[in-house]
N, C-alpha and C positions, 0 to 999 in steps of 0.2 A: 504494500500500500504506500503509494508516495506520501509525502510528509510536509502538509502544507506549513508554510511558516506566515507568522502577521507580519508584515513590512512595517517597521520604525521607521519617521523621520532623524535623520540622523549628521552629523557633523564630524567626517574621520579625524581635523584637522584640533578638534579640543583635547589637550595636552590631558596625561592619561596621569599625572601626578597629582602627588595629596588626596586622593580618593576621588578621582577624574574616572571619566568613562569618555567613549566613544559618541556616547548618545547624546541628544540634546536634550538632556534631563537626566538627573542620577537614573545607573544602575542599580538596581539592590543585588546586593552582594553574592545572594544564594540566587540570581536570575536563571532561567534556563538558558541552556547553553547555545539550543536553536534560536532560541528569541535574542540573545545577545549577536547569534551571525544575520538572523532578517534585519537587525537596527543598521547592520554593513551593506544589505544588499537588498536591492529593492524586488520582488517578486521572488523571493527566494523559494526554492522547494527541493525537497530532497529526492533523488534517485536510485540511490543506490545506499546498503548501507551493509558495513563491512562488523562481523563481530570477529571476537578475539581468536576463533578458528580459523577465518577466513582470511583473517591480516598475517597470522603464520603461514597459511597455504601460500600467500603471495608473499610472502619476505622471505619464503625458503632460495638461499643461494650460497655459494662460496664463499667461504670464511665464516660464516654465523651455525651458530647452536640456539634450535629455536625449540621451546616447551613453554605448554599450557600451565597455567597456574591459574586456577579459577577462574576467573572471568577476564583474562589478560595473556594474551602471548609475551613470552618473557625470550627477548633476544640480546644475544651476546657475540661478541666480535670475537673467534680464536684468530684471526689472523694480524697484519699489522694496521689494514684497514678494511672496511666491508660496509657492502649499503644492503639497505633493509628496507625493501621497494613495500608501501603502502596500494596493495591492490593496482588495477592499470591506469592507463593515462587518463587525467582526467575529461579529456576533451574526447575519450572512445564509450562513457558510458550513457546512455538512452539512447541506443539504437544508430549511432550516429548523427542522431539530428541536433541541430544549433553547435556546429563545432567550437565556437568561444563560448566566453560566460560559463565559468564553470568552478568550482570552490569545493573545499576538504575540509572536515571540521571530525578534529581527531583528538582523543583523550592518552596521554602518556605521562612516564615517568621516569625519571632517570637515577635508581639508585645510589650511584654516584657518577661525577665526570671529569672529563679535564679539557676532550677537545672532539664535540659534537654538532653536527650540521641536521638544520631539519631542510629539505628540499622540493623543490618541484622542478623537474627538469632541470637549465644550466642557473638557477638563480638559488637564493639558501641565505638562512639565517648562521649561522658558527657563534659557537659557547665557550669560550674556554673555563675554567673552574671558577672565574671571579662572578660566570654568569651575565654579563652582559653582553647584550647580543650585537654581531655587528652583520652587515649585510653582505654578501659575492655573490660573486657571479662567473664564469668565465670568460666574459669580456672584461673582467677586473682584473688586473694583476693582484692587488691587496684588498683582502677584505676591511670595512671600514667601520668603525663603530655608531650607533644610529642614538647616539644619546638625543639626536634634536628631534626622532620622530618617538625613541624609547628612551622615557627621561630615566635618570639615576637611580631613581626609585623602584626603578623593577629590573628585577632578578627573575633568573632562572636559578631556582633553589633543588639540590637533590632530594629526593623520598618526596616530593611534594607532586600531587596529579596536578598535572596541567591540560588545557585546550589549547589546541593552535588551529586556529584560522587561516587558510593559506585562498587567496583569488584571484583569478586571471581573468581580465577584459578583452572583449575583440579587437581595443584601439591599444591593447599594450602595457596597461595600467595592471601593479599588482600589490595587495595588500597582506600583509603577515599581522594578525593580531593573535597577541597571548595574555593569557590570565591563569589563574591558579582557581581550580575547582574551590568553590565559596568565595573567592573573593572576583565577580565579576564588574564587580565596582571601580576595581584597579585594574586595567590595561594596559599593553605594552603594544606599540603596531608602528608596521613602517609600512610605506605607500614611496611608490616609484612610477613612474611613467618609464617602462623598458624598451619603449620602439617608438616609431613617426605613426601618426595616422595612415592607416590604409594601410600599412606594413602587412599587417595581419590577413588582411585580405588576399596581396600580391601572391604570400607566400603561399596562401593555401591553392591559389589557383597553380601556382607552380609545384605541387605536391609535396613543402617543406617545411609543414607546420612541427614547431616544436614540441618536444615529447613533453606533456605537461602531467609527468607521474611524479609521484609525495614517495618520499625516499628518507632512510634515516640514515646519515653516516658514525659510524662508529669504531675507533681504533680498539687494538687489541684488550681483550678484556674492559672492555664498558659493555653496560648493558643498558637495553630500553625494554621498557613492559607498555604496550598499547593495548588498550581495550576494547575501541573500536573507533571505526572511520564511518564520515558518511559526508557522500558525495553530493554534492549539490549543484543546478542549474541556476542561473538569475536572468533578470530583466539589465539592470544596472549595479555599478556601485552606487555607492551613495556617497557624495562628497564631502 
């Protein structure tokens, strides 16, 4: 059953410190976690939705050791580095139709870290253990830290469940927001415009549309436990 969400009016650009949210008007803290992604995206609805079985069936690859642990696929990196692919691309689920406009909204945890990326194809947030996230890409030589869009105040904490939000637009536009399960009131989010208008277009007519699969990278011995994913379709961002 698809998963209608209420569309928020919404403001990505209000600073997510001192108890800041996304929205234009507090979040309360324990909000759900779909209604805190409809306040990002306008006709949001869900398509697809990934439990903790189904996100080990797609993160089975080279280098990881992956087991259930109650309601959580629990993955571990044996080798010196290894990704841990979140279900498929997100622009290949409902049937093909509406190739852009398309968003992941996934619940994880990272028992401990030092130097972890969450991804969507060539773009990605990186952690290293201070927790502050900064952004790459592989048109970056260095990744950069995003204190002006994720102020100071928010960490990426070990043992704590997090949401990440991850969104891609047809004009190129893409948003990463995170919060810490209970506290949806505190927000962490970076927003980029990654291409020219019509980019998106050119390429799909030239059959070189970006692989836009959610990925987790993790070096030797770190581990991430995910719960589940779910994939979602929209109308718009919301500015």
């Amino acid at each position: 059953m698809k998963i209608k969400l209420l569309a928020v009016f919404a403001c990505l650009w209000i600073a997510a410190a001192c108890g800041g949210s996304a929205l234009g008007e507090p979040m309360n803290a324990d909000a759900d976690p779909l209604r805190v992604a409809s306040a990002m995206l306008s006709g949001a609805e869900g398509i697809a939705q990934l439990d903790a079985a189904a996100v080990a069936q797609s993160a089975a690859g080279p280098g990881l050791t992956i087991t259930l642990d109650g309601a959580a696929a629990v993955i571990t990196a044996v080798e010196e580095e290894a990704w841990a692919c979140v279900g498929g691309s997100l622009r290949d689920y409902d049937n093909g139709m509406e190739l852009f406009n398309r968003a992941a909204l996934i619940r994880f945890l990272f028992p401990e870290f030092w130097n972890v990326q969450i991804a969507v194809g060539e773009y990605w947030l990186q952690f290293y253990e201070t927790g502050y996230p900064m952004f790459g890409g592989s048109a970056y030589p260095y990744p950069n830290y995003c204190f002006g869009e994720f102020p100071q105040s928010f960490r990426l904490e070990a043992n704590v469940w997090t949401y990440c939000l991850v969104a891609f637009d047809g004009d190129g536009n893409c948003r990463f927001v995170l919060w810490q399960e209970g506290r949806a009131d505190v927000q962490g989010y970076y927003a980029r415009k990654l291409m020219g208008d019509g980019d998106m277009a050119r390429m799909a007519a030239a059959g070189e549309l970006p692989d836009w699969r959610l990925s987790v990278k993790l070096y030797a011995g770190e581990t991430v436990q995910i719960s589940d994913c779910t994939v979602l379709r929209f109308e718009e961002l919301i500015q």
